[in-house]
BATI-211920 format. One record per residue (C-alpha): y, z, x. Coordinates in steps of 0.001 Angstrom, whole numbers. Layout:
REC        v        w        u
REC        Y        Z        X
...
END
This chain:
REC        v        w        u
REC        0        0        0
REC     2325      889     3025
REC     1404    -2664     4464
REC     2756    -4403      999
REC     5951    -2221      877
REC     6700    -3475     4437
REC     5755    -7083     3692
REC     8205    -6916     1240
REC    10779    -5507     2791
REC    10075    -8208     5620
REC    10162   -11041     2653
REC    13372    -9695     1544
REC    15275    -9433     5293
REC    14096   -12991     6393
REC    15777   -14756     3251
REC    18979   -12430     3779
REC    18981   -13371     7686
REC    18619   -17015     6797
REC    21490   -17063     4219
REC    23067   -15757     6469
REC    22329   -18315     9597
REC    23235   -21101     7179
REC    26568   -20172     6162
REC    27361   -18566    10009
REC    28150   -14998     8425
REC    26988   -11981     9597
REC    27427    -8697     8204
REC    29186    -5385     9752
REC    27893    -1873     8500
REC    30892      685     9211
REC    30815     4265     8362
REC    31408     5181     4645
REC    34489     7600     4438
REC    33871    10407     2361
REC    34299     9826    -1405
REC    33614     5820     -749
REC    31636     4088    -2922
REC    28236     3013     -808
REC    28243     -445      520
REC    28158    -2530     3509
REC    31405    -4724     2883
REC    34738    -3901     2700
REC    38187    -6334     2742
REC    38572   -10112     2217
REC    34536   -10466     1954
REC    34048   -10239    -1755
REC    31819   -12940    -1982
REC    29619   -11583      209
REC    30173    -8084     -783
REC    28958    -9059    -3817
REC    25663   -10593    -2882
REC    24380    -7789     -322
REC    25155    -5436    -3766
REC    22590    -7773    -6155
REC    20085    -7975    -3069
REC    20291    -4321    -2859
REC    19600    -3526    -6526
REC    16662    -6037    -6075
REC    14877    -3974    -3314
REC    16131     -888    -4652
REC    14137    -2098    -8258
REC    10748    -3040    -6139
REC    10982      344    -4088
REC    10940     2361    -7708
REC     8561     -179    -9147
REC     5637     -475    -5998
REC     6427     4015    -6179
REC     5889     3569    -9710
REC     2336     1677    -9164
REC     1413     3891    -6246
REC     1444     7306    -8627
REC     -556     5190   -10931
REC    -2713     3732    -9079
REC    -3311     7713    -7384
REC    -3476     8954   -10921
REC    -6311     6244   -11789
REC    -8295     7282    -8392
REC    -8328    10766    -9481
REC    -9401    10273   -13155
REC   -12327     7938   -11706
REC   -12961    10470    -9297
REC   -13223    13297   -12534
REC   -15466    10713   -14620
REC   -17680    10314   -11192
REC   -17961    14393   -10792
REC   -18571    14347   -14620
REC   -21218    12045   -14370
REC   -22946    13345   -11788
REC   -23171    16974   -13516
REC   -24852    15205   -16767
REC   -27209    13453   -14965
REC   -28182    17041   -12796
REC   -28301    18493   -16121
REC   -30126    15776   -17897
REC   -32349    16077   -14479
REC   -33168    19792   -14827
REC   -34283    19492   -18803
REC   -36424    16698   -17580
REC   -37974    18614   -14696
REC   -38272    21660   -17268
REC   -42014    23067   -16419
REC   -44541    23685   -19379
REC   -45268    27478   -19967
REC   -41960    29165   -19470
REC   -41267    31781   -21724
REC   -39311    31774   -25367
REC   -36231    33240   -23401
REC   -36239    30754   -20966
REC   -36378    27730   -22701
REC   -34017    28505   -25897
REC   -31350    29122   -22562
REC   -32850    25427   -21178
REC   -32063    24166   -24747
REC   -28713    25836   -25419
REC   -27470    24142   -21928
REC   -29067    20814   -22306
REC   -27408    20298   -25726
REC   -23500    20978   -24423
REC   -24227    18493   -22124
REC   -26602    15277   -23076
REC   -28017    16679   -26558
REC   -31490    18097   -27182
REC   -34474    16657   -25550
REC   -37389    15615   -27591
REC   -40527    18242   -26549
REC   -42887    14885   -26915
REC   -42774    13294   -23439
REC   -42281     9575   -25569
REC   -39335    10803   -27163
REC   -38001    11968   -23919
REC   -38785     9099   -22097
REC   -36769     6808   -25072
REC   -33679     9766   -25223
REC   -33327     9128   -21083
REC   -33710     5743   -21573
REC   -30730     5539   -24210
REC   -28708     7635   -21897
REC   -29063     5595   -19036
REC   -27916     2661   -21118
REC   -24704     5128   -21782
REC   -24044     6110   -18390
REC   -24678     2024   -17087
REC   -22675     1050   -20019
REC   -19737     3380   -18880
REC   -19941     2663   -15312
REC   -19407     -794   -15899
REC   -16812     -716   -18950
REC   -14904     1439   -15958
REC   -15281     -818   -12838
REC   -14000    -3869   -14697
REC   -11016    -1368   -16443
REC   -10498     -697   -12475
REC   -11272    -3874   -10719
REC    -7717    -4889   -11949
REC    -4265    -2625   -12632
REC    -1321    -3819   -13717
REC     1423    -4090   -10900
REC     5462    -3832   -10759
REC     7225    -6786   -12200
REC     8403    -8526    -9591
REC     9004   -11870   -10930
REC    11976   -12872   -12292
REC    11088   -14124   -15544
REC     8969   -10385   -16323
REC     5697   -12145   -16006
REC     3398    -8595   -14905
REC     1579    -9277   -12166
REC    -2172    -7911   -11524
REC    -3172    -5951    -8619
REC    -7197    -5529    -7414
REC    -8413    -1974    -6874
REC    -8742    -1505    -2998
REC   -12810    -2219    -1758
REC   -13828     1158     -820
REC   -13116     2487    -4992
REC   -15281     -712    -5911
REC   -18315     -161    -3502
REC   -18353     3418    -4151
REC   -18099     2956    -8108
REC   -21249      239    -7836
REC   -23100     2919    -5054
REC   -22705     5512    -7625
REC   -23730     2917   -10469
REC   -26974     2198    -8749
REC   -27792     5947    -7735
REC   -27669     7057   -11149
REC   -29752     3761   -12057
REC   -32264     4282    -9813
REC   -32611     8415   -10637
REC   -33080     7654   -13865
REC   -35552     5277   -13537
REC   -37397     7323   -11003
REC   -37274    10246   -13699
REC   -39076     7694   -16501
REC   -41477     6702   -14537
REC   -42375    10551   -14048
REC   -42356    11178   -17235
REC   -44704     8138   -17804
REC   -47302     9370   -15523
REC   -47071    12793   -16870
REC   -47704    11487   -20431
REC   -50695     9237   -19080
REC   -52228    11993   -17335
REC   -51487    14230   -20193
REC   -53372    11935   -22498
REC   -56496    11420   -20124
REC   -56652    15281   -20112
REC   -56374    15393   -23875
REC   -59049    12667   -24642
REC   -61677    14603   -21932
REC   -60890    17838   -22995
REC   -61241    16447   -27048
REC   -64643    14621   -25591
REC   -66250    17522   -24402
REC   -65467    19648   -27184
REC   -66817    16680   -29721
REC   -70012    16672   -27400
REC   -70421    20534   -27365
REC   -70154    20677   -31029
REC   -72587    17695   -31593
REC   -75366    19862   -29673
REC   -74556    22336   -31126
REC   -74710    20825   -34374
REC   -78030    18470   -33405
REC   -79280    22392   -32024
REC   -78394    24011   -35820
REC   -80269    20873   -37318
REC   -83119    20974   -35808
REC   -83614    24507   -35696
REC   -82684    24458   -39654
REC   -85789    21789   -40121
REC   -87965    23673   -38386
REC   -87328    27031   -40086
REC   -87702    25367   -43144
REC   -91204    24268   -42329
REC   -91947    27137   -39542
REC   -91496    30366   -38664
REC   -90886    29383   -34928
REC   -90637    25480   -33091
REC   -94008    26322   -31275
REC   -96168    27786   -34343
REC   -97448    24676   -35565
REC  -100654    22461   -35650
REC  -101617    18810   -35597
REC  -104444    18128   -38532
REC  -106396    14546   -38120
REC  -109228    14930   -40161
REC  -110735    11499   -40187
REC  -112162     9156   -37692
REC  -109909     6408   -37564
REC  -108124     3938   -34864
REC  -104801     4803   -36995
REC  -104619     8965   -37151
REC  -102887    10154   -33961
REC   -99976    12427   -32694
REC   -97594    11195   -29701
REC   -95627    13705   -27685
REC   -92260    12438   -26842
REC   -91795    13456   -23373
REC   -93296    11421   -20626
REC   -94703    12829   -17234
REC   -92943    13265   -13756
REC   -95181    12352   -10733
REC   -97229    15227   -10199
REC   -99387    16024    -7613
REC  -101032    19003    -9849
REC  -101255    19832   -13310
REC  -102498    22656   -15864
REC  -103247    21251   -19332
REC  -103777    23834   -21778
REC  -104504    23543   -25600
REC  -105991    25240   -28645
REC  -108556    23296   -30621
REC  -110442    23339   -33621
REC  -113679    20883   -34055
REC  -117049    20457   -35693
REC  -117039    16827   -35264
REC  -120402    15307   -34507
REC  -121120    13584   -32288
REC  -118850    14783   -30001
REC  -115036    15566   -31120
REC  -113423    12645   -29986
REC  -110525    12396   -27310
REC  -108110    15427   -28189
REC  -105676    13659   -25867
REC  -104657    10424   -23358
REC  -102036     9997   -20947
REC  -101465     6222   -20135
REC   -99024     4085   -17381
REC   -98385      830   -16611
REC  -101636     -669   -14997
REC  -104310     2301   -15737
REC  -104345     3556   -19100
REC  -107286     6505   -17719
REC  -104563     8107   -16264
REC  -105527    11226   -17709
REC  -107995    11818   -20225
REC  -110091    14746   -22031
REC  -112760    13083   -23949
REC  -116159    14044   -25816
REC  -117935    10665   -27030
REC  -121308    10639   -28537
REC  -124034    12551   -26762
REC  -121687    12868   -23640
REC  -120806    16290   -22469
REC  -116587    16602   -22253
REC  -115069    14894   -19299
REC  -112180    14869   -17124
REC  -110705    11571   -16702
REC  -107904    11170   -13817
REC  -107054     7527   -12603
REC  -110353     6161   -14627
REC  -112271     8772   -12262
REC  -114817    11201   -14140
REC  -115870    14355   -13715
REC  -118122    16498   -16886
REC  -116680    19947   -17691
REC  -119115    22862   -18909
REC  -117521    23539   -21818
REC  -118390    23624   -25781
REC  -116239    23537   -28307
REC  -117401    21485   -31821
REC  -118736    25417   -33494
REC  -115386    24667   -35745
REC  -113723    27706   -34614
REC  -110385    27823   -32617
REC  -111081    27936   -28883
REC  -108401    28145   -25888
REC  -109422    25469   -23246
REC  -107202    24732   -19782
REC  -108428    22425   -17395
REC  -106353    22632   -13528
REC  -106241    19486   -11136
REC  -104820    19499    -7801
REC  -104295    15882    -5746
REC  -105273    18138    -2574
REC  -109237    16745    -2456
REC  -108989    16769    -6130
REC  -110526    19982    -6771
REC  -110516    21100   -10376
REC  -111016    23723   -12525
REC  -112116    24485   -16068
REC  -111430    27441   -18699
REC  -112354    28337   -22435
REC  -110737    31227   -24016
REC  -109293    32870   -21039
REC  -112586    32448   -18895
REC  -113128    30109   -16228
REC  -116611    28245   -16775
REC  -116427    25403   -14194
REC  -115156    24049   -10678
REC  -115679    21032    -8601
REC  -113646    18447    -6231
REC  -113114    14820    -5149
REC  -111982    13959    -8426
REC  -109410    11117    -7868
REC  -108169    12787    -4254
REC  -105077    12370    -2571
REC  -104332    10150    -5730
REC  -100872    11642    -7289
REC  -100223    11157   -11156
REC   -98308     8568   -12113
REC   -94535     8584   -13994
REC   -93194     7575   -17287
REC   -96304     7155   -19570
REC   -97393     7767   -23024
REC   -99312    11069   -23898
REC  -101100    10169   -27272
REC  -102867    13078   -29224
REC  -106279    12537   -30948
REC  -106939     8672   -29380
REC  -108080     7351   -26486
REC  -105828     4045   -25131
REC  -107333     1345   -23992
REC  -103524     -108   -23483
REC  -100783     2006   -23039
REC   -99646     3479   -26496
REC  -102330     1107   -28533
REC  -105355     -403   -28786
REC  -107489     2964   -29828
REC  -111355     2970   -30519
REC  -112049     5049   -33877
REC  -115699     6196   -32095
REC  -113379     7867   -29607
REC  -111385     9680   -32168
REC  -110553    13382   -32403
REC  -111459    15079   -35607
REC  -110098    18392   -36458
REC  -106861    20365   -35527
REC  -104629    20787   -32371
REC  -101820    23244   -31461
REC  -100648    24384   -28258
REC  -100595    21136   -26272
REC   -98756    22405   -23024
REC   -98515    21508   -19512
REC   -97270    22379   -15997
REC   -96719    20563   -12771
REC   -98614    22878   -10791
REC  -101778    24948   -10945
REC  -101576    28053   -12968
REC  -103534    31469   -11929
REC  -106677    32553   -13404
REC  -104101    35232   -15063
REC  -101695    33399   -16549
REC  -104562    31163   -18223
REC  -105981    34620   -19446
REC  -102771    35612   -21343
REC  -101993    32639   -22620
REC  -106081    32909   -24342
REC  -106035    36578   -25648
REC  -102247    36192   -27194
REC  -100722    38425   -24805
REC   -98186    36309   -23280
REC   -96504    33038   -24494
REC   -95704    30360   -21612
REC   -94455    27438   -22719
REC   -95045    24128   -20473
REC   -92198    23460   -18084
REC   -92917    19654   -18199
REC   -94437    18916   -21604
REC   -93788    22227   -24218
REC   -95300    22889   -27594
REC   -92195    22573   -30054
REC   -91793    20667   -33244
REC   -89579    18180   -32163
REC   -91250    17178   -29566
REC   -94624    16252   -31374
REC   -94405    12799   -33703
REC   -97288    12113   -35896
REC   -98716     8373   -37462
REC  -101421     6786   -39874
REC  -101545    10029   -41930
REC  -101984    12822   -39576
REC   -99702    15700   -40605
REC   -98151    19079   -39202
REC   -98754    22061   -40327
REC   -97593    25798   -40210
REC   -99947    28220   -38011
REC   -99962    31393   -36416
REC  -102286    30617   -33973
REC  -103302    34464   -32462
REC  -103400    35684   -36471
REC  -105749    32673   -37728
REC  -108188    33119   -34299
REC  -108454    36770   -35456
REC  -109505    35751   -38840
REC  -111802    33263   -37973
REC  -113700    35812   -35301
END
């Protein structure tokens, strides 16, 4: 501003000292006596007198007028400078009820709430809504911003033109750059504050939807749990006290447990049975895989004593069972020389080895009840068909003690199988075999 005040005054001396080389004047300042009116001319000069007076008016109006647009132009720096600072403090406050953490107590956020509205209104407690309300204030603030750099980018200047023809005067650089700096610092806050926000509400969601999916999947068991245990209350006293009835010789009576076989490497069947069938009492179960349908097999056919079938290998079991009376009956197999072992009610009646040795028992077959498979799952011979009643079907992965077998045959201790367990759901039956209620322990007691 200093350089256009001297430019002018330059402007202004050159034309005098050229009006004054072309008519070969000069002027002479003398000292004013006191109570003289100011000038620079005095005597015969009136013309000239007369000009230096309208020249100095004219400099004397641009002094007052360029002091005039120098306190304005101040004025307008400090107001911007006030709208900046105001700026600035809404955005830190709309910054601090953004960055508000979850959990603070009632105190603390009716205070957050109070303060946020006297400055940029109430933020929305939904993180969409918030994300939209700093969205629309951004727009504000941008909108501002630029309705005030083009108010500034141009003042109006003195009138220095003779006709009265206001001239306009550009803000100086530095207020520009830093108005645009400031612009794009509050732009790019803002922005970094929505996308924030946006990843707090997407990561607020995927927590939501897990948390909502394990609770639907805990109350579903639960549910499927309350079902089933409903169905079998309704038809027994317990899931385990139950029997299997086929009581005809057919290809198309049979039971199938649902649960399929690890490979095993030993096993303990156990089972209570009830047979009169003659002759022989059919095949109270089969377990068939893939490529040997023998896998495992208990089986009395015709005039044959019982056997032990593993991998289509045989071995005959001293035991008798077809009196029609419940009997307890657990047969052990290790892979380890393929000794084996056989019980009826509680007492071990049999041993031998090299049945199947070394061989381990296959995975994911079918364990059919009452039929011997000639495929796996199908293709059953009704002269190998059990006749009578099963309950108890259980079985372990290992070898069970001589103990353990005895509990389980004089009632005093229940041990379900930890890879194939006697429970209702877990037993299917087809072609007219049924299920029925039993208390085992209480209807051997009768029967002895």
């Amino acid at each position: 501003m200093l350089v256009l005040v001297v430019g002018l005054l330059y402007l202004f001396s050159g034309r005098t000292v050229r009006s004054q080389d072309a008519t070969g004047s000069r002027f002479v300042c003398n000292a004013i006596p006191p109570g003289a009116e100011p000038g620079c001319g005095f005597g015969s000069t009136g013309n000239r007198v007369q000009s230096s007076s309208t020249v100095e008016d004219e400099l004397r109006n641009t002094i007052i007028h360029l002091r005039e647009t120098i306190l304005q132009q101040k004025e307008t720096i400090v107001s911007h400078q006030g709208t900046i600072k105001e700026l600035n403090s809404k955005l830190v406050r709309c910054e601090a009820a953004a960055e508000s953490p979850p959990g603070k107590s009632r105190g603390q956020g009716s205070r957050r709430k109070e303060y946020v509205k006297n400055t940029m209104g109430d933020l929305p407690r939904d993180p969409g809504d918030t994300i939209d309300q700093l969205g629309k204030t951004m727009q504000t603030l941008k909108g501002r911003l630029e309705n005030l750099e083009q108010q500034s980018v141009r003042l109006p200047s003195s009138n220095v033109s003779a006709g009265g023809v206001s001239a306009l005067t550009p803000l100086p650089p530095e207020l520009r750059e830093l108005l645009r700096q400031r612009l794009g610092g509050l732009e790019s806050q803002l922005l970094r504050k929505v996308d924030d926000l946006e990843q707090e509400k997407s990561q607020l969601y995927n927590e939501t939807a897990a948390h909502r999916q394990r609770t639907e999947s805990t109350l579903n068991s639960l549910l499927e749990r309350i079902t089933e245990l409903e169905k079998s209350n309704n038809a027994f006293k317990s899931p385990e006290d139950f029997k299997v009835s086929l009581s005809l010789r057919t290809n198309y009576l049979y039971g199938r447990i649902k649960k399929s076989l690890p490979e095993m490497y030993a096993f303990t069947v156990c089972m209570w049975l009830k047979s009169s069938a003659i002759p022989g009492i059919g095949t109270p179960f089969s377990y068939g895989v893939p490529g040997q349908a023998n896998e495992i097999v208990l089986i009395e056919w015709g005039n044959n004593p019982i056997e032990l079938l593993v991998n289509d290998k045989v071995a005959q079991l001293p035991l008798s069972v077809s009196d029609g009376r419940w009997h307890h009956i657990c047969i052990t197999w290790t892979t380890r020389d393929g000794f084996w072992e056989a019980y009826q009610d509680g007492e071990r009646l049999g041993t031998g080895d090299n049945l199947a040795p070394w061989h381990p028992i296959k995975p994911g077959g079918v364990i059919i009840l009452g039929q011997e498979q000639d495929i796996v799952g199908g293709r059953f011979d009704a002269t190998q068909a059990f006749v009578g009643e099963l309950s108890q079907f259980n079985m372990w992965d290992r070898v069970l003690r001589p103990v353990d077998i005895m509990g389980l045959a004089n009632c005093s201790a229940y041990m379900p199988g930890n890879v194939v367990p006697w429970i209702d759901a877990n037993v299917e039956v087809f072609g007219g075999a049924s299920k029925a209620a039993l208390e085992i322990c209480e209807d051997r007691a009768f029967d002895s």
